[in-house]
N, C-alpha and C positions, 0 to 999 in steps of 0.2 A: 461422198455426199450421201450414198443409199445407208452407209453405218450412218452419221448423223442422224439422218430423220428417223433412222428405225430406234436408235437411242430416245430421242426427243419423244416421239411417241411411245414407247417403253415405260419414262420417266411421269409421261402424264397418264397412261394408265394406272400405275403405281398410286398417284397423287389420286387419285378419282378414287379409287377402291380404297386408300387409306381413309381419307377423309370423309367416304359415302354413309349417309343415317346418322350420324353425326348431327348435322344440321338439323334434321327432321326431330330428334329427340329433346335439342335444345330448344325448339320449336314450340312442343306439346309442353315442355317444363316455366317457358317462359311465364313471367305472373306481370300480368300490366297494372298500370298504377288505379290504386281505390280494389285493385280487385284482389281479394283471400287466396292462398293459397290451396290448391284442394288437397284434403287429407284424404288417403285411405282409409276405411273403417272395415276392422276388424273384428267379422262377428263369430266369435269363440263359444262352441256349445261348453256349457259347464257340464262335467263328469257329478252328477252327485246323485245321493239316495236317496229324492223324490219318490214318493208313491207317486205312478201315471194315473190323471185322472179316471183312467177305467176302473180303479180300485179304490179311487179314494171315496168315503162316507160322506155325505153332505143331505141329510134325511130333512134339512130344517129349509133347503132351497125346492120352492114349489113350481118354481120354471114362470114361463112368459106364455102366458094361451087363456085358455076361455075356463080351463077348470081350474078353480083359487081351493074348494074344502073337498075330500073325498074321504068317506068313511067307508074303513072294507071291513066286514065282518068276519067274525073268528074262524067260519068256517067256510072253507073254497066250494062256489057251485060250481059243481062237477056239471053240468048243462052248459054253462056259459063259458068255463075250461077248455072244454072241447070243442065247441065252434069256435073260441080265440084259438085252440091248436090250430085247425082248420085254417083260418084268416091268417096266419102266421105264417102256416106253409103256403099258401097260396103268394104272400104280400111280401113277407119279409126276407125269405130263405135265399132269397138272390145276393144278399150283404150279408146277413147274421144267421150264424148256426147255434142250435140252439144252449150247446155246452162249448164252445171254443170260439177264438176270436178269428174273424175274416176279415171282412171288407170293415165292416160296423163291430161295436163289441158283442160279445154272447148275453144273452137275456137271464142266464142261468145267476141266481142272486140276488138281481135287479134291485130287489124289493127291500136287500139288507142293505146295499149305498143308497137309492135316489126314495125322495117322496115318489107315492101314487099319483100324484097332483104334477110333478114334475117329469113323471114317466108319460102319461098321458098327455100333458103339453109337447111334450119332443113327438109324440105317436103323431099327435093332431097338427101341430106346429114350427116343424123341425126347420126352414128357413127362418123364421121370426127369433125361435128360441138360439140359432150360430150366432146370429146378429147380435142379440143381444143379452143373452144369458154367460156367465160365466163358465161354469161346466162345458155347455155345450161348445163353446167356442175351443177351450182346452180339450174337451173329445173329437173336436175337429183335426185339432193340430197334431194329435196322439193318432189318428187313425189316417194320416197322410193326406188332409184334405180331404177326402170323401165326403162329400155332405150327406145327411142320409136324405133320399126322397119322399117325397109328401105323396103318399097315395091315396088322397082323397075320402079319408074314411070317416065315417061318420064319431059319434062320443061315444054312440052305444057301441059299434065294433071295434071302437079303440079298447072302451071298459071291457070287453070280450078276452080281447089278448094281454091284457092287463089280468085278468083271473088267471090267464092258461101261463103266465109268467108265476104267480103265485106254486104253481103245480111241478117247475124244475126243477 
């Protein structure tokens, strides 16, 4: 009698542990009627030789903000240079160094990829311009999500660090 039962219950653990998750998988796979199957989707980064938006030229996009024309003159004031260094080191140096890339891109260049108009909009505007500028949204995704911070700065001490970018 005690081999019996110890068989019996042997044979139905056996059956429990074969069988066990089993159920549960057919479960999740099941598709009831009117209802799609769900697909997996497979998002596969493409390998290719893109320029990153940090490097690419785009001098004719004037950005989303309040400055539309900005005329800079042939030669940099060295006055207004140095208090944008100033505001720069004070504002910006927490994300952006001033010849390498960190948090944010380096400022060093600037002025050969993006319009004045579009530099000074991101300075002044930089949520308005993620949303809905093209650049900025692609400098977002290149720089790991980091959006850059809006530090309340007026046009005239944006135009400031706009000269002293002129000066890298």
């Amino acid at each position: 009698m005690k081999y019996a039962i110890k068989s019996l219950l042997l044979i139905t653990i056996l059956v429990l542990i074969g069988c066990g998750g089993k159920d549960e998988k057919k479960e999740k796979e099941q598709i009831k009627i009117g209802q799609k199957p769900k697909t997996e989707k497979k998002i596969e980064k493409s390998v290719s030789n893109e320029i990153p938006p940090s490097k690419q030229i785009t001098l004719d996009n004037k950005g989303v903000g309040p400055v539309k024309n900005l005329e800079l003159s042939a030669n940099i004031d060295q006055a207004m240079a140095k208090a944008g260094g100033e505001l720069f080191r004070n504002k910006c140096t927490a994300c952006h160094k001033a010849d390498r890339k960190f948090i944010g891109p380096a400022p060093t260049g600037i002025l050969e990829r993006r319009s004045p108009e579009w530099i000074m909009n991101m300075i002044l505007n930089p949520e308005v311009m993620v949303k809905e500028d093209p650049i900025a949204k692609a400098l977002l995704i290149e720089f790991n999500g980091s959006p850059m911070a809006n530090q309340g700065l007026t046009e005239d001490e944006a135009r400031k660090i706009l000269e002293y970018f002129r000066t890298l």
